[in-house]
C-alpha positions in Angstrom: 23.5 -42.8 -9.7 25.2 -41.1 -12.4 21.9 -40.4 -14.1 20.4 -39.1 -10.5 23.6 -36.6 -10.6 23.2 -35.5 -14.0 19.7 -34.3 -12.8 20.2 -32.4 -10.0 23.3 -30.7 -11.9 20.8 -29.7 -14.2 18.1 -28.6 -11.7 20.6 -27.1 -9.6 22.2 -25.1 -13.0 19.0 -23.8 -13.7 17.6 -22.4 -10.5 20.9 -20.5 -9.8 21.1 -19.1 -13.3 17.1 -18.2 -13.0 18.0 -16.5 -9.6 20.3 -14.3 -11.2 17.8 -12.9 -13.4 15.5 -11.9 -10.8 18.0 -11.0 -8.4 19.4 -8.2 -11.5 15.9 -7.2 -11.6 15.5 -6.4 -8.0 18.8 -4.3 -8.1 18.1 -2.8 -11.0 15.3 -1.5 -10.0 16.6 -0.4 -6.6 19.1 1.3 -8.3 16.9 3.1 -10.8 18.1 1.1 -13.8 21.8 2.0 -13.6 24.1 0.4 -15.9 25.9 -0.9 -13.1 23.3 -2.8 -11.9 24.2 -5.9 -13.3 27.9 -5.8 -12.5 27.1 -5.6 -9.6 24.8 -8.5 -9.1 27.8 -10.7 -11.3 30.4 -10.0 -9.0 28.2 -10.9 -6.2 27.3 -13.9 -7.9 30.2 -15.3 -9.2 31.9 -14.6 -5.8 29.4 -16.3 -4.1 30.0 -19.8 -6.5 33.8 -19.6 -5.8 33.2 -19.5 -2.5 30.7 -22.5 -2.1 32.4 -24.5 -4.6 35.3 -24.6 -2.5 33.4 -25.2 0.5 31.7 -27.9 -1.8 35.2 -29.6 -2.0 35.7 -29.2 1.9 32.1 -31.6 2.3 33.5 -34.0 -0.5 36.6 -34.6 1.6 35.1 -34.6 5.3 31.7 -36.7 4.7 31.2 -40.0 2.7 27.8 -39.7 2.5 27.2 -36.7 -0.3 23.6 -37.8 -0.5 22.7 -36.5 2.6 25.3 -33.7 3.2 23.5 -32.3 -0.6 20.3 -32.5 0.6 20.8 -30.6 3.6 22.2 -28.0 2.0 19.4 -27.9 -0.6 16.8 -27.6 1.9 18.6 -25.2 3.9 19.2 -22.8 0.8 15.8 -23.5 -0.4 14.3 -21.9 2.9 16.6 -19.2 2.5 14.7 -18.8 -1.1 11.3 -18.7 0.3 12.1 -16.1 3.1 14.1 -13.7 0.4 11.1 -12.0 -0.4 10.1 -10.9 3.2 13.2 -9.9 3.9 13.6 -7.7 1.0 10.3 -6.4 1.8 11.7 -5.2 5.2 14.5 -3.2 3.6 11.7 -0.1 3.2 12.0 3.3 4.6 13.7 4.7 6.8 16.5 2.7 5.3 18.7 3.9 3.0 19.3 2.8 -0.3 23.2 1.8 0.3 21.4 -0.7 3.2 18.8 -1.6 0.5 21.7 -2.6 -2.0 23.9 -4.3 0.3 22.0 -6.3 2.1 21.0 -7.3 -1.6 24.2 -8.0 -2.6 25.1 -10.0 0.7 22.2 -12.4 -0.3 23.0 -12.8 -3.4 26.3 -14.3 -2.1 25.0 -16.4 0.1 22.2 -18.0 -2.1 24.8 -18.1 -5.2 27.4 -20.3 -2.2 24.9 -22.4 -1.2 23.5 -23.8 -4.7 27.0 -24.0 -5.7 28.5 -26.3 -2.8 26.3 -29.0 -4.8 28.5 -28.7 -7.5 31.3 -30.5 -6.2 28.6 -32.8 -4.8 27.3 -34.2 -8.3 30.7 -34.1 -9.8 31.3 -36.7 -7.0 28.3 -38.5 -7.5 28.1 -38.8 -11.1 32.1 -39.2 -11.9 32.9 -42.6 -13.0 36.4 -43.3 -11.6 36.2 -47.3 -11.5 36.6 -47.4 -15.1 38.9 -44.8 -15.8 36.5 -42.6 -17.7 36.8 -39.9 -14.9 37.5 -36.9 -17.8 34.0 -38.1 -19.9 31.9 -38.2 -16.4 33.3 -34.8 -15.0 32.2 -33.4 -18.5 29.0 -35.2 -18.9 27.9 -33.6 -15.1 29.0 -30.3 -16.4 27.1 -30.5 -19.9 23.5 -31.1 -17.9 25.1 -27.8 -15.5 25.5 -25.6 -18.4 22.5 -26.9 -19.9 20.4 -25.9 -17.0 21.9 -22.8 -15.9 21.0 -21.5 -19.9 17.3 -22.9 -19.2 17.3 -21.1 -16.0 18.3 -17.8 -17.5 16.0 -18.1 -20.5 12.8 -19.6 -19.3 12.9 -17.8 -16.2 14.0 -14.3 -17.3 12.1 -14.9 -20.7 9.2 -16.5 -20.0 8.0 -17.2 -16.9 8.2 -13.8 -15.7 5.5 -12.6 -17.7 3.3 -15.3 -15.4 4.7 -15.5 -12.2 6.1 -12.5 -10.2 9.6 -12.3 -9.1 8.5 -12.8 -5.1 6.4 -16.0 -6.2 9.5 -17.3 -8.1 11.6 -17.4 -5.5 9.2 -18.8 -3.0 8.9 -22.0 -5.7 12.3 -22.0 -6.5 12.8 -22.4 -2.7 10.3 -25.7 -2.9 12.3 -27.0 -5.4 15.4 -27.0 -3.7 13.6 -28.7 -0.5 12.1 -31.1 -2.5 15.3 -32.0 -4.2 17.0 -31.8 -0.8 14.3 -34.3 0.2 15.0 -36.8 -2.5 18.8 -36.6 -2.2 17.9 -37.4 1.7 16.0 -40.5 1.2 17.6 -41.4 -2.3 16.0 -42.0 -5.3 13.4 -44.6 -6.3 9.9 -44.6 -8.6 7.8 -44.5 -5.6 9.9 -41.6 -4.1 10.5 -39.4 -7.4 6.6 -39.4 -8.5 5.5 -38.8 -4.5 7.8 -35.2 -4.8 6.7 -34.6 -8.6 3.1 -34.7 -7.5 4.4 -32.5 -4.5 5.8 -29.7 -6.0 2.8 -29.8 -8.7 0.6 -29.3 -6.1 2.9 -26.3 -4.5 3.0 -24.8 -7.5 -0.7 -24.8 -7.6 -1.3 -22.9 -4.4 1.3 -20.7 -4.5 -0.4 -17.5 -5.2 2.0 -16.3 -9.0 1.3 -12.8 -8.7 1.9 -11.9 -4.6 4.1 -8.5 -4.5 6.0 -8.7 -1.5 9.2 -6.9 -2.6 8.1 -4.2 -4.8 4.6 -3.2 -4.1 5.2 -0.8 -0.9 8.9 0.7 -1.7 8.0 4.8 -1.9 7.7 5.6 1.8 4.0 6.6 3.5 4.0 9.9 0.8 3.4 7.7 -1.9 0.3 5.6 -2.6 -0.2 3.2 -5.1 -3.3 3.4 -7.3 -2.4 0.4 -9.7 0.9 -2.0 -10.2 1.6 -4.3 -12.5 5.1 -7.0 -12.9 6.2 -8.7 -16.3 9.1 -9.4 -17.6 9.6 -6.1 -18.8 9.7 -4.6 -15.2 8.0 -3.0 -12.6 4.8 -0.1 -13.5 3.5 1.7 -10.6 0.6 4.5 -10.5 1.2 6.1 -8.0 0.2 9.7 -6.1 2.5 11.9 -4.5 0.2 12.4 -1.3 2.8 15.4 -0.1 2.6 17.5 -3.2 -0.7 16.8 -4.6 0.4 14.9 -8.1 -1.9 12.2 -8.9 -1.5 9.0 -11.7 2.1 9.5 -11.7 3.9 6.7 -13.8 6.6 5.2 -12.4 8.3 2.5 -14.6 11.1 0.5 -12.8 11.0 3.0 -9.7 11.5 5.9 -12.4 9.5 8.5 -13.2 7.6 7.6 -16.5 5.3 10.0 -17.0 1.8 11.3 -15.5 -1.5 10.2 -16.7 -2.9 13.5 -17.5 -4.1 15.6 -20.5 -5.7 19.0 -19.1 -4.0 21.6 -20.3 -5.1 24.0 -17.3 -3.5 21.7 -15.3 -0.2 20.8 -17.2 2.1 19.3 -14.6 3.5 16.9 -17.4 4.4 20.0 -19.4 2.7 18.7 -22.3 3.6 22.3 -23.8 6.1 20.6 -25.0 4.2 18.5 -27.3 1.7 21.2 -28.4 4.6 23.1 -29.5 5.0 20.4 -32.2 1.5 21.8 -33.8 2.6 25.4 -33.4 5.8 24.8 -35.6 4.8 21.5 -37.8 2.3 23.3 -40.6 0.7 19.9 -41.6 1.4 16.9 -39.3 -0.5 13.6 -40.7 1.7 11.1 -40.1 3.1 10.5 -36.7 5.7 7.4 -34.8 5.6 7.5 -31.0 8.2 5.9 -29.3 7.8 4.9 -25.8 4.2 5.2 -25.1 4.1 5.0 -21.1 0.8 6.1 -19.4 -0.3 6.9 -23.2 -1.0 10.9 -22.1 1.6 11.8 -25.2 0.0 9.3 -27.2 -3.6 10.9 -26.4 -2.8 14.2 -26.7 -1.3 14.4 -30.3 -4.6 13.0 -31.6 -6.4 16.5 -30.5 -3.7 17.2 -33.6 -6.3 18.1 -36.9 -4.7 16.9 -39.5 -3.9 13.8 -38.2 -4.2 10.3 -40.4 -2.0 7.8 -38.2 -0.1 7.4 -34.9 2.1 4.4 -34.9 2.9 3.8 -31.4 5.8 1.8 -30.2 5.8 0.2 -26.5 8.0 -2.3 -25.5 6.2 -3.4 -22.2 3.2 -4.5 -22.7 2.0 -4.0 -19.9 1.2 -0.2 -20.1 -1.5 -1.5 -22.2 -3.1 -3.0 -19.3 -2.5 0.2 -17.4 -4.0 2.5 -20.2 -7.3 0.1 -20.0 -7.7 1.3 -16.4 -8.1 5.0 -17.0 -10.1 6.6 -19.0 -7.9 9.7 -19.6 -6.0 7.9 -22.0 -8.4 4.7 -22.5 -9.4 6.1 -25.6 -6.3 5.4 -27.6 -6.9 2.2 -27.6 -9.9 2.6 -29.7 -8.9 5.2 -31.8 -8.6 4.3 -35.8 -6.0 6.5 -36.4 -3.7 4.9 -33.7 -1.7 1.5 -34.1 0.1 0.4 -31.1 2.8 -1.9 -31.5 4.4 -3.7 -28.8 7.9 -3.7 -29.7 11.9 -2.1 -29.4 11.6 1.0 -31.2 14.8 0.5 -33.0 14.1 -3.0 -33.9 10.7 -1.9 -35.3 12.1 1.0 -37.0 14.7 -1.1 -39.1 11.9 -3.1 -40.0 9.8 -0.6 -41.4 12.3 1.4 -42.7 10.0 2.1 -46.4 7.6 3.8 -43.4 7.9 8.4 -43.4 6.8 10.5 -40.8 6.2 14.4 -40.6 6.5 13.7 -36.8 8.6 11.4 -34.7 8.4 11.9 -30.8 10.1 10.3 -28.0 9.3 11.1 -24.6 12.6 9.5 -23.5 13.8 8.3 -20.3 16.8 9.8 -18.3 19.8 9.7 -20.5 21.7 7.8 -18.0 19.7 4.5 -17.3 20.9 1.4 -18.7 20.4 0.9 -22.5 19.5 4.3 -23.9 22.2 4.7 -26.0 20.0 2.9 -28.3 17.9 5.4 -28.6 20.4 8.2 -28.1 23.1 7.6 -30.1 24.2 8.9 -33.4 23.6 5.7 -35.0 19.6 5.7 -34.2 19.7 9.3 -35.1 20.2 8.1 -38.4 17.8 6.1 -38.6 15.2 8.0 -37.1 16.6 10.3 -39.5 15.4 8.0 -42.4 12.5 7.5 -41.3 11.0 11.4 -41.7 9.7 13.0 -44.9 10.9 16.1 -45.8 10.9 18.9 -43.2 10.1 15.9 -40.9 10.8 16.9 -37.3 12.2 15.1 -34.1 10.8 15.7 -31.0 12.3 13.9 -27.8 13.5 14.1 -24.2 17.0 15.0 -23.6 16.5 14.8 -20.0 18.9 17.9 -20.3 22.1 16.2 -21.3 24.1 18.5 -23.7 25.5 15.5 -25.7 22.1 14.8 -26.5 22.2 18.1 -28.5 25.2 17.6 -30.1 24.5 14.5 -31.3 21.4 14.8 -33.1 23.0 18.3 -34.7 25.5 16.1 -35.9 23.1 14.0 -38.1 20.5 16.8 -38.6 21.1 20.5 -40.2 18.9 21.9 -37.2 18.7 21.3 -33.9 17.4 23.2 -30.8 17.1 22.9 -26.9 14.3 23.5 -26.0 11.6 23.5 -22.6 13.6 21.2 -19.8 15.8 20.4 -22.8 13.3 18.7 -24.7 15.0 18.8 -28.6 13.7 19.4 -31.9 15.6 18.5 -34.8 14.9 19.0 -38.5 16.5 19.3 -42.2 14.2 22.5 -42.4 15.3 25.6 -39.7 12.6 25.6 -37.1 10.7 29.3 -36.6 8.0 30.3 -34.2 5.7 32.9 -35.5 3.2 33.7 -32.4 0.4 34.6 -34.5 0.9 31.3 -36.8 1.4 29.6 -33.6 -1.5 31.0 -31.5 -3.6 30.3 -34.5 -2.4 26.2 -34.8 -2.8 26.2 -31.3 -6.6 26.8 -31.4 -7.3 24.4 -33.8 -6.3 21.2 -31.6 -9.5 19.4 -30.5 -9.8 16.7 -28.4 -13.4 14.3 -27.7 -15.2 17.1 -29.9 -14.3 20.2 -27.6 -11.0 22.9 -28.1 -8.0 21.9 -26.3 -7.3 25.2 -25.2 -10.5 27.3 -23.6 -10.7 30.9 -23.6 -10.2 30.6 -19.7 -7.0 28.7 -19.7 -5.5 31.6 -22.7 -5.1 33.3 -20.2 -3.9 31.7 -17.6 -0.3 32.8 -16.6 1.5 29.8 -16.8 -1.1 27.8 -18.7 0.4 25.2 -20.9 -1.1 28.0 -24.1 0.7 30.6 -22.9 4.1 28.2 -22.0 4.0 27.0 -25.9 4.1 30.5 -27.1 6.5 31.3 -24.7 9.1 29.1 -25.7 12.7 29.6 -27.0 14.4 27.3 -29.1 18.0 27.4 -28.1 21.5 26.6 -30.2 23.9 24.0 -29.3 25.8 27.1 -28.7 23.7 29.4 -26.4 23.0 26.4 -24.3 26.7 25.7 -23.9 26.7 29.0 -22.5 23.7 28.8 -20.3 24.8 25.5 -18.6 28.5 26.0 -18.6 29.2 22.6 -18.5 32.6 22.8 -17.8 34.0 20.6 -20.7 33.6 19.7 -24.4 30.3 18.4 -25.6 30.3 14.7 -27.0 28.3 12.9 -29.7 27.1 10.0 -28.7 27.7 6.4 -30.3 26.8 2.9 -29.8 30.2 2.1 -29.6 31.2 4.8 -26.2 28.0 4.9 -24.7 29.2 7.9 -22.9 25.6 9.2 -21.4 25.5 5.7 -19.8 28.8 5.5 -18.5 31.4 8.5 -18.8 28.7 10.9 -18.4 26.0 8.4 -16.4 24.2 9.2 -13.4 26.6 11.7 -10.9 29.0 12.7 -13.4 29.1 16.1 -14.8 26.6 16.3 -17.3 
């Protein structure tokens, strides 16, 4: 019996830890990636095993046989499991995203209660109290617990989820759990344990791995989807904003990520922003791309003329499948000059630290989503820092946070806000000279044509005519632009302050 117990402690360990995982990635990406997301989902969580631990206890006391009491519990929950994704995929509009997160959170609870009422259950089952050894059994059923819940976490979140989508893995979760229940029910045996084995083989067989239940339809009847795509990573939609008119827009985690688009008389990704680069950089050859999305960034500096080499760090690898699918950006894949490499940028940069640029862009995500201090702080400034040649320039997305600004002037001797707050920073004091400029500007070529035609010169507000109109702005005159209101910051690893002082609804 003992040995039984020891099992479905460890089973049990593993499929509530694994349901953790996904359960953070479902709120996370409810929630847009907010830091908070995965507080959230722990106090849920933990909550919900206090709760059914103790009502575990109440079961140990009121029924003597566990056996059966377990295994209705386990088939109970694991139905709960397998309808999780349809209910989830009811919470869509009109409802609101507080009814969205809650009902989350209230099902995270209850799942969490239910796998944890077996814990009492096992320690029962597999405690040895005849022979006085109750402290090494209670221990023993624990070990194979912890053992299981770090599995769960790690070949669940880790690895499976680059196979099997989040919906599908709690629909099989949910057979294991009634096909433990079932084997607690009619106890153990070699006849019984091999008839579920081949069982739950064959369910997880013809369970379709990639159905989309909960995230596939979650942008109201505005929004279409053109393509989607689930790892481990997260969640990439293409979408079109059928009520505006935007098409390919990228979506990454439910966030905007980006459109796939390079047509400068039609620049609704304000890739002016990156042109400007060739209007104020004299000779550009070497160039590091950090977060290539959709790839339009990526694309569009190769119309660059002196360029020799892009290295291009992604760390879902899944844009790459994305990228394949359109031919507006297809082409990087093929391009010599280009070297994708799927990856954390930071990691990658401290590996390759001997490795100069003239250019480093990052298209960065909004400065208050969960984890971009790594790439915000003063700490990766440094390094990016390191990593430029001499009047080297950085180019990335501020998503209009001030500290942003403050923070890379306080590693760089130049820095300057510029269009939607995208920043430039340099050692060398940044100047644009519209006749330089206009004349840089005419040089990019992209598939053998100009980037810019006479026609869209002189458009109005053609992405040519928004590159030479830009200002590059001082800490200083932006403080006075934005009146913040309080004392910019610089940013560390250590206060994380665009994350959570300053994060999403504060005053930033």
């Amino acid at each position: 019996m003992k040995y039984f117990a020891w099992c479905i402690s460890l089973l049990v360990g593993l499929m509530s830890l694994g349901q953790e995982m996904l359960w953070f990635r479902i709120v996370s990406f409810m929630l847009g990636g907010a830091p908070y997301a995965f507080a959230l989902v722990l106090f849920f969580f933990l909550l919900g095993i206090a709760f059914g631990a103790n009502r575990g206890k109440t079961i140990c006391t009121r029924y003597s046989n566990l056996l059966l009491a377990g295994g209705m519990v386990l088939i109970f929950a694991g139905f709960i499991d397998i309808l999780i994704p349809f209910i989830i995929q009811s919470l869509n509009q009109p409802n609101s995203l507080f009814e969205c997160v809650c009902t989350c959170c209230i099902l995270i609870f209850v799942v969490a209660a239910l796998k944890a009422i077996l814990f009492p259950i096992v320690h029962h089952l597999g405690t040895n109290i005849a022979n006085g050894k109750v402290g090494a059994s209670v221990s023993k059923v624990y070990f194979f617990n912890i053992i299981g819940s770090t599995l769960g976490s790690l070949l669940i979140g880790g690895v499976l989820l680059d196979y099997i989508s989040i919906s599908s893995m709690f629909i099989l979760i949910g057979i294991v759990c009634i096909l433990l229940g079932g084997l607690m029910i009619i106890k153990k045996s070699a006849i019984s344990v091999s008839a579920f084995a081949i069982l739950g083989i064959s369910c997880f067989y013809f369970v379709d791995k990639h159905s989309d239940y909960i995230f596939r339809d979650r942008f109201g009847q505005d929004i279409s989807i053109n393509s989607y795509i689930e790892n481990r990573y997260g969640v990439i939609h293409i979408a079109n904003d059928n009520k505006d008119g935007r098409k390919n827009i990228v979506l990454g985690n439910r966030m905007y990520d980006g459109i796939l688009n390079i047509d400068p008389d039609n620049d609704i990704n304000d890739l002016n922003r990156l042109y400007l680069l060739a209007a104020i950089h004299p000779n550009p050859k070497k160039v590091l791309v950090i977060g290539v999305s959709g790839g339009a960034w990526t694309r569009a500096l190769s119309s660059f003329p002196t360029l020799e080499t892009i290295d291009a760090i992604e760390i879902n690898k899944g844009y790459l499948d994305i990228i394949k699918q359109y031919p507006v950006v297809s082409p990087i894949l093929d391009d010599h000059r280009i070297n994708i490499y799927i990856d954390d940028g930071r990691r990658w940069l401290k590996r390759n630290s001997d490795k100069k640029y003239d250019l480093i862009v990052m298209n960065t995500t909004y400065h208050w989503r969960s984890g971009i201090t790594n790439l915000l702080s003063q700490e990766m400034m440094n390094i990016l820092h390191n990593s430029l040649n001499p009047n080297g320039i950085l180019a990335f997305n501020s998503t209009r946070s001030l500290d942003t600004l403050k923070t890379a002037q306080s590693v760089f001797k130049y820095a300057y806000w510029g269009t939607m707050g995208f920043i430039y920073a340099s050692d060398s004091e940044i100047n644009i000279d519209d006749n330089v400029a206009k004349n840089r500007l005419d040089k990019l070529v992209l598939d053998g044509k100009p980037l810019f035609n006479e026609a869209s010169k002189q458009v109005k507000n053609g992405a040519y005519q928004k590159t030479l109109a830009t200002k590059l702005l001082s800490l200083d005159e932006v403080e006075k632009l934005y009146n913040l209101g309080r004392d910019t910051e610089i940013i560390t690893d250590s206060n994380m302050i665009t994350e959570y002082k300053y994060g999403f609804g504060a005053n930033n």
